[in-house]
C-alpha atoms as a printed R data frame, in Angstrom:
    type eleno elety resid chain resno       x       y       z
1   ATOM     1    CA   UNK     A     1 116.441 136.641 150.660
2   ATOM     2    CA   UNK     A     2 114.165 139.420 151.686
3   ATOM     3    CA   UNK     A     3 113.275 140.481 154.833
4   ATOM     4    CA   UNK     A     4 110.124 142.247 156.722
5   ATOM     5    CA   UNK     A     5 111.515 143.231 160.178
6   ATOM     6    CA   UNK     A     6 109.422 143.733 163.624
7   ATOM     7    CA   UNK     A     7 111.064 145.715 166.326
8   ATOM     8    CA   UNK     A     8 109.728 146.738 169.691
9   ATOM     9    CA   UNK     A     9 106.555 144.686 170.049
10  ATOM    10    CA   UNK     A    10 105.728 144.511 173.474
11  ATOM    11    CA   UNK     A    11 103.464 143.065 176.179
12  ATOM    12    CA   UNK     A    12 102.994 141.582 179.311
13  ATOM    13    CA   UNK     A    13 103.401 138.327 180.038
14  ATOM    14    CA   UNK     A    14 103.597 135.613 183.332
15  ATOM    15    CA   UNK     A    15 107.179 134.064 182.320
16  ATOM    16    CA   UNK     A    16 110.438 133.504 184.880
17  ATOM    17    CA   UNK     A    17 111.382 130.719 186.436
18  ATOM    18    CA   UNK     A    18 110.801 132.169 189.925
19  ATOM    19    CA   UNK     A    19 107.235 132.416 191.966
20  ATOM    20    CA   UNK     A    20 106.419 135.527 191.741
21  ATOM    21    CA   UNK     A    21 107.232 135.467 187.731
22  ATOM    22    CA   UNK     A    22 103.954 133.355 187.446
23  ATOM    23    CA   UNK     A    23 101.583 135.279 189.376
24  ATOM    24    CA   UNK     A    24 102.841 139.390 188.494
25  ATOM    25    CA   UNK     A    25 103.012 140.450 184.720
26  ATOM    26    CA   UNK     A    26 106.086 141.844 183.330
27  ATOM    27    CA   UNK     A    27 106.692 143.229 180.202
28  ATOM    28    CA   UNK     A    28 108.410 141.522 177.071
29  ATOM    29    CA   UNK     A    29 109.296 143.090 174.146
30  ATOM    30    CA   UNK     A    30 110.414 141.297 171.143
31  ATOM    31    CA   UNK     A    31 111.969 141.803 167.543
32  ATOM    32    CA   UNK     A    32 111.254 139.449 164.670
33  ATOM    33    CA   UNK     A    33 112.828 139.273 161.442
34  ATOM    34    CA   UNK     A    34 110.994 137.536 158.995
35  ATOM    35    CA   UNK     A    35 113.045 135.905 155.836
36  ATOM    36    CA   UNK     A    36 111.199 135.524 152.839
37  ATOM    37    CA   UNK     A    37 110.538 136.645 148.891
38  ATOM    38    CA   UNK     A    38 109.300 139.906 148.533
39  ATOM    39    CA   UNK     A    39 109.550 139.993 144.688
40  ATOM    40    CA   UNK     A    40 105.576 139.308 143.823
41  ATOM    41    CA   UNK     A    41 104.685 142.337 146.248
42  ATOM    42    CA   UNK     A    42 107.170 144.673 144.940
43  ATOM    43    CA   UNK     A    43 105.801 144.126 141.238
44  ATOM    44    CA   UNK     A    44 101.575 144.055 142.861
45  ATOM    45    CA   UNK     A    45 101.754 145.879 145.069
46  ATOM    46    CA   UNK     A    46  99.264 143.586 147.132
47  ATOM    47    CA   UNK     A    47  98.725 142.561 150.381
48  ATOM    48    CA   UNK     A    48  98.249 139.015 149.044
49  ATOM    49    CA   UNK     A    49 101.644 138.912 148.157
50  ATOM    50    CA   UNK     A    50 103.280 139.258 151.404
51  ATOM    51    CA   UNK     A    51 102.875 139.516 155.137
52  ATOM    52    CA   UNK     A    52 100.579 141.391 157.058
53  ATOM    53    CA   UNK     A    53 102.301 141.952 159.763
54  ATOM    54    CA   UNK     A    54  99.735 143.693 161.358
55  ATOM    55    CA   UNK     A    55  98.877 139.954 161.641
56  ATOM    56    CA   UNK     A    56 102.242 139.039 163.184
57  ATOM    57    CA   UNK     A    57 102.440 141.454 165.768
58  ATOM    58    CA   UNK     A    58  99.190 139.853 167.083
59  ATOM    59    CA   UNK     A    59 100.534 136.771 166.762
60  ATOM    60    CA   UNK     A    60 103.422 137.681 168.801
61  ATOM    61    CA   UNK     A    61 101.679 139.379 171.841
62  ATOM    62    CA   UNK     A    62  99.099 136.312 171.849
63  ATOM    63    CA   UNK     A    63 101.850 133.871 172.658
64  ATOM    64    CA   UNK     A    64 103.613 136.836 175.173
65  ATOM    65    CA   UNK     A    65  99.975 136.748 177.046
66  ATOM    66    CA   UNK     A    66  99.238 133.549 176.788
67  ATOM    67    CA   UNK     A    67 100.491 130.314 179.091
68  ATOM    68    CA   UNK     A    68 103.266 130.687 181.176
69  ATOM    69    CA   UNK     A    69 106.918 128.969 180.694
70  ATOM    70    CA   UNK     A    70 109.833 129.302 182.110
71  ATOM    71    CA   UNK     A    71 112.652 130.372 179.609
72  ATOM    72    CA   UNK     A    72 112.620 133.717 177.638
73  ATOM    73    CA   UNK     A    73 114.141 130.661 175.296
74  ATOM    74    CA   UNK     A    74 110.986 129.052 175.356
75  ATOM    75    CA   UNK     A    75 108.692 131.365 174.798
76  ATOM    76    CA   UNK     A    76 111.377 132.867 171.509
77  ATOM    77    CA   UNK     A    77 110.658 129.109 170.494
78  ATOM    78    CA   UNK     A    78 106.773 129.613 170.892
79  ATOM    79    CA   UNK     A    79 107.005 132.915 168.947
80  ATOM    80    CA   UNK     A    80 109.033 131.493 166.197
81  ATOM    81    CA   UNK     A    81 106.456 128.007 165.826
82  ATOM    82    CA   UNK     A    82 102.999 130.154 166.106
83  ATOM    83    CA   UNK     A    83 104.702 132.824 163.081
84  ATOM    84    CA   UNK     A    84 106.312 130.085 160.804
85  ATOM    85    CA   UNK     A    85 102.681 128.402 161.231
86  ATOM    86    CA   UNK     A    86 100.870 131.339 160.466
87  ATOM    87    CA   UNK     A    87 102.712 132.543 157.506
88  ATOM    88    CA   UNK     A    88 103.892 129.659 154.990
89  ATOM    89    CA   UNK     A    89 105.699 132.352 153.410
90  ATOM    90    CA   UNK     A    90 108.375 132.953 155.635
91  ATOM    91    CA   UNK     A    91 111.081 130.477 155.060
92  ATOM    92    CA   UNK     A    92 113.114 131.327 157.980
93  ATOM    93    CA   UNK     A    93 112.916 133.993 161.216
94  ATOM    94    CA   UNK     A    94 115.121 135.396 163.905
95  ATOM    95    CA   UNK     A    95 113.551 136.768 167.176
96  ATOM    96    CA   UNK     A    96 114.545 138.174 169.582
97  ATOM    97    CA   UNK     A    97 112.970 138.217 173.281
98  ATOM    98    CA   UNK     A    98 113.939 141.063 175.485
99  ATOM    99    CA   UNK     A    99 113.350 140.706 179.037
100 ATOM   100    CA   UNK     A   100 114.077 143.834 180.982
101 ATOM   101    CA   UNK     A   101 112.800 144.001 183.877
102 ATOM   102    CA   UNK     A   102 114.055 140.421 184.566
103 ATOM   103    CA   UNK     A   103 114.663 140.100 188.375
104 ATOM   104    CA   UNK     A   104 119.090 140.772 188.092
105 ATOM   105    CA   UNK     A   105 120.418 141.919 191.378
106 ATOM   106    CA   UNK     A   106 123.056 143.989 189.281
107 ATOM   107    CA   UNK     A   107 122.009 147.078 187.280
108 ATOM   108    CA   UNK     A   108 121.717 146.383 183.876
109 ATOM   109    CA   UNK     A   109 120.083 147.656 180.785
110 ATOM   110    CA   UNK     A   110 118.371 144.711 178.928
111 ATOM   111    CA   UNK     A   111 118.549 141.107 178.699
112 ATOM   112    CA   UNK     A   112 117.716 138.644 175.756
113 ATOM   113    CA   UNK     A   113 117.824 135.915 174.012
114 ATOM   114    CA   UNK     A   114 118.189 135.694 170.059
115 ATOM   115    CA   UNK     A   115 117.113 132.251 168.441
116 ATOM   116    CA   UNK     A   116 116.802 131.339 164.054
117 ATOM   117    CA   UNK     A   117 114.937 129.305 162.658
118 ATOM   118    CA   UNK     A   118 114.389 127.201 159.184
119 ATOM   119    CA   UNK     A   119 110.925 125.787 157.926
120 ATOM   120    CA   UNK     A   120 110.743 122.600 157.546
121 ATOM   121    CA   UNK     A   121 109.535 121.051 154.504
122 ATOM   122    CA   UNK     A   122 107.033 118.683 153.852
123 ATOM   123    CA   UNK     A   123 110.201 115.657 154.155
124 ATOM   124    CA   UNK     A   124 111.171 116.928 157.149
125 ATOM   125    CA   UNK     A   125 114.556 118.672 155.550
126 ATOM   126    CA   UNK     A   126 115.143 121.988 155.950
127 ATOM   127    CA   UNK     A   127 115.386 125.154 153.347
128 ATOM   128    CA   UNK     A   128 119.206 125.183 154.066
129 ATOM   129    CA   UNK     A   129 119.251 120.766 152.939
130 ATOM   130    CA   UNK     A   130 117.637 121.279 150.027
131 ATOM   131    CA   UNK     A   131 119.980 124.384 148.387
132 ATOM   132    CA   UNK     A   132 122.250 123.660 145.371
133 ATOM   133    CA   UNK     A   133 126.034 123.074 146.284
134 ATOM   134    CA   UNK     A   134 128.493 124.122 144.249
135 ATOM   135    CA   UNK     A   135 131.506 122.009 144.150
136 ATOM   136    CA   UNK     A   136 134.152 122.501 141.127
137 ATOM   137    CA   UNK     A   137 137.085 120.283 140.643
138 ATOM   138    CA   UNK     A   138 139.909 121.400 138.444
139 ATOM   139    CA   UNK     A   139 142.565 118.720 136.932
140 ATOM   140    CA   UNK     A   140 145.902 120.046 135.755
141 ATOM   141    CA   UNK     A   141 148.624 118.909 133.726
142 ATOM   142    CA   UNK     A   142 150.691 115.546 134.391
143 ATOM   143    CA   UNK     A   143 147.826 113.834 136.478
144 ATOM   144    CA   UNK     A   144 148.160 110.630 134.675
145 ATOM   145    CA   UNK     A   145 145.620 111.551 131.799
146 ATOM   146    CA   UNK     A   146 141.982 110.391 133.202
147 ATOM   147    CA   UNK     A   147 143.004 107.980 136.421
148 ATOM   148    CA   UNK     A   148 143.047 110.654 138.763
149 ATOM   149    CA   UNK     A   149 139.649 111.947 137.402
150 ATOM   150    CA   UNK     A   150 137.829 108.348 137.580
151 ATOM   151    CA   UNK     A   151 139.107 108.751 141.701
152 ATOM   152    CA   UNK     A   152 137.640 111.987 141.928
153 ATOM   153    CA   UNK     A   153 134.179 111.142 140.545
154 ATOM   154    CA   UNK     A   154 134.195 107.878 142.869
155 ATOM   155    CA   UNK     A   155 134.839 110.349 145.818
156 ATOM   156    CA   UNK     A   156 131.748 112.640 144.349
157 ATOM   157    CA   UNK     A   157 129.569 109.811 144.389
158 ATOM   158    CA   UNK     A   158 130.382 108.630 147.600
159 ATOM   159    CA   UNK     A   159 130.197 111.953 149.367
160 ATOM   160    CA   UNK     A   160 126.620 112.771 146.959
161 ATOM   161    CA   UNK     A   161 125.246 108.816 148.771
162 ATOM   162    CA   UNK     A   162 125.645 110.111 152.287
163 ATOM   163    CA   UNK     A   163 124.929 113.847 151.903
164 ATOM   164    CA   UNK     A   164 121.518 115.511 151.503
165 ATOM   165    CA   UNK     A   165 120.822 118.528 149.045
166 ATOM   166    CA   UNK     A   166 121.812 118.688 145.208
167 ATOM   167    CA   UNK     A   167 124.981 119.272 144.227
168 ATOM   168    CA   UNK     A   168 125.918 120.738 140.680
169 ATOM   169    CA   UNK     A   169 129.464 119.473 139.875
170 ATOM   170    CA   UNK     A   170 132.091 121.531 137.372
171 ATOM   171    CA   UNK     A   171 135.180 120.133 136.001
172 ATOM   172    CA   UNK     A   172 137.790 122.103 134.816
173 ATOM   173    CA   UNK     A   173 140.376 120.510 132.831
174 ATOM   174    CA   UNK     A   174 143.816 121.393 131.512
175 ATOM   175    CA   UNK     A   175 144.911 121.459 128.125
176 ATOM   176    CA   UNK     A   176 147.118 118.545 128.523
177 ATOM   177    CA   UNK     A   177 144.821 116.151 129.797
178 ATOM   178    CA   UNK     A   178 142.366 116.953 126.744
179 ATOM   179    CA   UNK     A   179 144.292 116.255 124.078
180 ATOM   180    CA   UNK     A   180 146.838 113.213 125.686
């Protein structure tokens, strides 16, 4: 999977769970990594055909300057739903919300939190449910010719009935089984 990477994108925002978090602006700075296919843009070499992510660094300082919540958790959640709404491209994202100037009584450099996401498709599954599995089962010699292979496909289609995704199934057999 490709990937189109925002780092540093700042502004000030009303977030922390104390008072005086709500009232005085701090500033946020976060990094996005968008996950997506970049193949129709490289061969274009239009806009069309990817992300403007002039677009998505709006996007991002909108939701830093706009209502208040709590959790740098929340508002990496917020981030993550307004860019995965925007851009029906982007199949998955990582951000990352940096807080630092987040009232610590220590000295410390930065703080932040680091969430992923997955679109959802239109079922309500995820990118990740509906990949291929692999699975490969290989039958040697002296397994009492095709007995142990009928119990193997009755565990396949048990485990295929309660699992989501598609599964693409290779059997590899030994010599002796084939010709007994």
């Amino acid at each position: 999977m490709d990937t189109i990477t925002l780092t540093g994108v700042h502004a000030n925002g009303t977030h922390g769970v104390l008072a005086f978090e709500h009232e005085r602006p701090q500033t946020f700075v976060v990094d996005v990594t968008l996950h997506l296919d970049l193949a129709a843009a490289g061969q274009s070499d239009d806009l069309n055909d990817t992300i403007d992510y002039g677009r998505v660094a709006k996007d991002i300082t909108a939701v830093i300057e706009g209502p208040h919540v709590d959790l740098i958790e929340r508002l990496a959640q917020r981030i993550a739903d307004k860019i995965l709404a925007d851009a029906p491209a982007v199949v998955s994202i990582d951000v990352t919300v940096h807080k630092p100037h987040a009232p610590i009584v220590v000295a410390f450099a930065d703080v932040s939190v680091s969430i992923s996401r997955v679109r959802a498709t239109d079922n309500g599954r995820t990118a990740e449910e509906h990949a291929i599995h692999n699975a490969v089962v290989a039958l040697g010699g002296k397994t009492g010719k095709f007995r142990h292979f009928r119990f193997i496909s009755g565990l396949f289609q048990y485990y295929f009935s309660v699992s989501s995704g598609k599964f693409q199934v290779y059997f590899s057999f030994s010599r002796e089984i084939l010709h007994n």
